[in-house]
N, C-alpha and C positions, 0 to 999 in steps of 0.2 A: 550709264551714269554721266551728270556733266560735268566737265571738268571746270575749277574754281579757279578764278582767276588771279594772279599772285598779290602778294601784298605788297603795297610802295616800298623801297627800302631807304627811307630817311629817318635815321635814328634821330634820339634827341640831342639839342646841343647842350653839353656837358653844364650853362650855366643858364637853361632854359626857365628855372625858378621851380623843379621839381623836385623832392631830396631822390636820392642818389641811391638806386637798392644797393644794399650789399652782398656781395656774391661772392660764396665759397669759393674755392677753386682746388682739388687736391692735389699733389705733387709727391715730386718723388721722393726717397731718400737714397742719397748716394755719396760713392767718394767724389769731390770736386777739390780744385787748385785754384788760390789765386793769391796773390802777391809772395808772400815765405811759404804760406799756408796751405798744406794737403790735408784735409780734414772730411769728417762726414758732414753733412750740407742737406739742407732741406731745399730743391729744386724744380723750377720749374720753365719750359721754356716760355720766352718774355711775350711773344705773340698769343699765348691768353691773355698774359692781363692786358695787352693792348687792346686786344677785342673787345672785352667787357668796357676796358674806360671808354671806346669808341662809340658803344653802345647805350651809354650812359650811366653805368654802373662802377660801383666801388669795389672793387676786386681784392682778398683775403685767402691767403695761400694756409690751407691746411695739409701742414705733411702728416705724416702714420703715427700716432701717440696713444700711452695706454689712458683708459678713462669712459666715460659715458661720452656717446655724440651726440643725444640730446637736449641737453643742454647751451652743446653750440649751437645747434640746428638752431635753437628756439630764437637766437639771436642775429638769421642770414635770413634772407630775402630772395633766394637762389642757390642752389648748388650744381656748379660744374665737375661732371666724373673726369678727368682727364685723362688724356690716353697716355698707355705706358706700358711696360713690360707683361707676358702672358702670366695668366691668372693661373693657380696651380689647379692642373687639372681633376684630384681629389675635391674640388671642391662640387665636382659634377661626377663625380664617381667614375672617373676615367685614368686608366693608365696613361702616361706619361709619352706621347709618341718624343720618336728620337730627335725632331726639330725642334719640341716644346724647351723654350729659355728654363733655367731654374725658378721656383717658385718664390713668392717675395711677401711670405705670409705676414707682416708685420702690415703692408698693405694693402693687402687683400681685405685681412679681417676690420681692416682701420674703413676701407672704404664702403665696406658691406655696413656695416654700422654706421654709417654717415647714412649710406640708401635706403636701407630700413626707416631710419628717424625721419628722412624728409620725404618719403613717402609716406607713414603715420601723421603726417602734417598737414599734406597736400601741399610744401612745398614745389616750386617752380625746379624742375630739374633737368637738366642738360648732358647727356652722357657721349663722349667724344672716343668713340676707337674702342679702344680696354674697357672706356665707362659705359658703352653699346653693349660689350660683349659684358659686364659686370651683370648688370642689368639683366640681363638674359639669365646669366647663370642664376643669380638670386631669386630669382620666381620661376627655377625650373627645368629651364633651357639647359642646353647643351651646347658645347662648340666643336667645329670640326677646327681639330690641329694643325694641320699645317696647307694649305692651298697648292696647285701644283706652281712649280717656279713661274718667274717671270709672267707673272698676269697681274696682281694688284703691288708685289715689291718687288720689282724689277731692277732698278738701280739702289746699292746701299746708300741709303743715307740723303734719300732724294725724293719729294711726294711728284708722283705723276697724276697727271691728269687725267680722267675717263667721261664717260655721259652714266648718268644711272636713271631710269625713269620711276618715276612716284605715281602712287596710286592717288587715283583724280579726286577723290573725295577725302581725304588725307589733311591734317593739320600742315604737313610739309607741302603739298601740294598750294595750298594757300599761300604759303609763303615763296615757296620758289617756281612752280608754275607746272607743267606735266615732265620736264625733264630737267637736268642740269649737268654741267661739268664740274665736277668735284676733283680735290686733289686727295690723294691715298696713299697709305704706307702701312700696311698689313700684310700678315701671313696667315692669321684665323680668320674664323667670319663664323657665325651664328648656326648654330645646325637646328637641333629643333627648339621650337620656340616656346618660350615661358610663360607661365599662364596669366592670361589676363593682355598678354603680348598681341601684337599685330604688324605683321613685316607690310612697310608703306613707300619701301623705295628698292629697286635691284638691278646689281649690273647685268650689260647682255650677257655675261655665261651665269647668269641665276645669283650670284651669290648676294644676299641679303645684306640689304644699304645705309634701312633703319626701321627703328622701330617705335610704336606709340602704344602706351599702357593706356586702357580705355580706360574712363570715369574718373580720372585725373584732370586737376586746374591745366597742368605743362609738365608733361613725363613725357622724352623720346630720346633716344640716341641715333648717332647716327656712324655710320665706319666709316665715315672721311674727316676730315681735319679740314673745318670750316675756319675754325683760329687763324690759318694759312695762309688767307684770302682776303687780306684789306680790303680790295675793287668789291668782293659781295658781303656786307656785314647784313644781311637779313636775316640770317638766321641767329646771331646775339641777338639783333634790334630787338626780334618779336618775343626771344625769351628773358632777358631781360624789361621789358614791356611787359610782360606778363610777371618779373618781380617785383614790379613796381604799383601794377595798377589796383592790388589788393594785398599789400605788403603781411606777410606771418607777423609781424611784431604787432601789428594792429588787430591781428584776430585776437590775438592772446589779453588784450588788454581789456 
């Protein structure tokens, strides 16, 4: 095959004279502090929405709430999975191994219901870490629980950097070129794959990088935290770019 050569990475400038897609973003729900205040907090770390606004998009934090996601979908331009805590493993028909976090079903169900709708739409969709491994589960897949130590979370609380290489006729290959340096902070990774799935990036010890749902506008994930990465915004650029350049709220009308 030959391999496709990357795409420039100059996003647009925020007041180029284009409207602004809008772009989900899910998040967490947790305890946070700040000022008197310990309370429950709808959160998300600030390097998405910088990404998105860098990108040229209008960023909108969806935390976990009951109701139809429908609806919302019908009103974004984009939806970012955002990475976060493990998915409970019942939802892949799997026992609990002993490193698997507690399950956070209030988000789980919140965000599989967002993936659903904006896959029924052909929404532009973006899935980061958890929202890779979301993804996967949802049409199928399965994930291996816990990776052996010290190879993609090595330090707590710290993304380190690796090489992963992409498959050369790959939507990510276009964009990032036949390999790149990613930054990571994972303990799962993708086991077997979800239908309609296609693993297009992987580290040297095998473990699956990302993936692309064929016959989709912009469906992939990817298991590094590209958010992380001010110096490469190519991969927001092209996904938001592609919420912009045939926006859902225009199909609809």
């Amino acid at each position: 095959m030959t391999a496709v050569a990357p795409t420039p990475a100059t996003p647009p400038a925020p007041d180029d004279g284009y409207p602004r897609p809008l772009i989900g973003i899910t998040s967490y729900q947790d305890d946070a502090a700040w000022s008197v205040w310990n309370q429950r907090a709808a959160l998300l770390p600030q390097t998405y929405v910088d990404a998105v606004v860098r990108a040229g998009g209008t960023p909108v934090l969806l935390p976990p709430q009951p109701g139809a996601a429908g609806p919302l979908v019908d009103a974004l331009d984009g939806l970012v999975l955002a990475g976060g805590p493990d998915l409970d493993p019942a939802r892949y028909a799997a026992a609990p191994h002993p490193r698997t976090g507690p399950p956070h079903h209030a988000r789980d169900d919140w965000e599989s219901r967002l993936l659903h709708a904006a896959l029924a739409r052909d929404l532009p969709l973006l899935g980061v870490c958890r929202g890779m491994q979301l993804l996967n589960v949802e049409l199928g897949g399965t994930l291996l629980q816990h990776l052996p130590d010290d190879t993609h979370q090595r330090v707590p609380a710290r993304f380190v950097r690796h090489r992963v290489t992409l498959a050369d006729d790959s939507r990510l290959a276009a964009v990032l070129g036949p390999t790149a340096d990613v930054s990571c902070y994972h303990h799962q990774a993708v086991d077997r794959i979800g239908t309609g799935l296609r693993a297009t990036a992987h580290a040297a010890d095998g473990t699956v990088e990302a993936l692309e749902l064929t016959g989709h506008r912009f469906a992939l994930g990817v298991q590094w935290h590209p958010e992380t990465d001010p110096d490469d915004p190519r991969l927001f650029h092209v996904f938001v770019t592609a919420s912009r350049s045939a926006t859902h709220r225009e199909t609809l009308r």
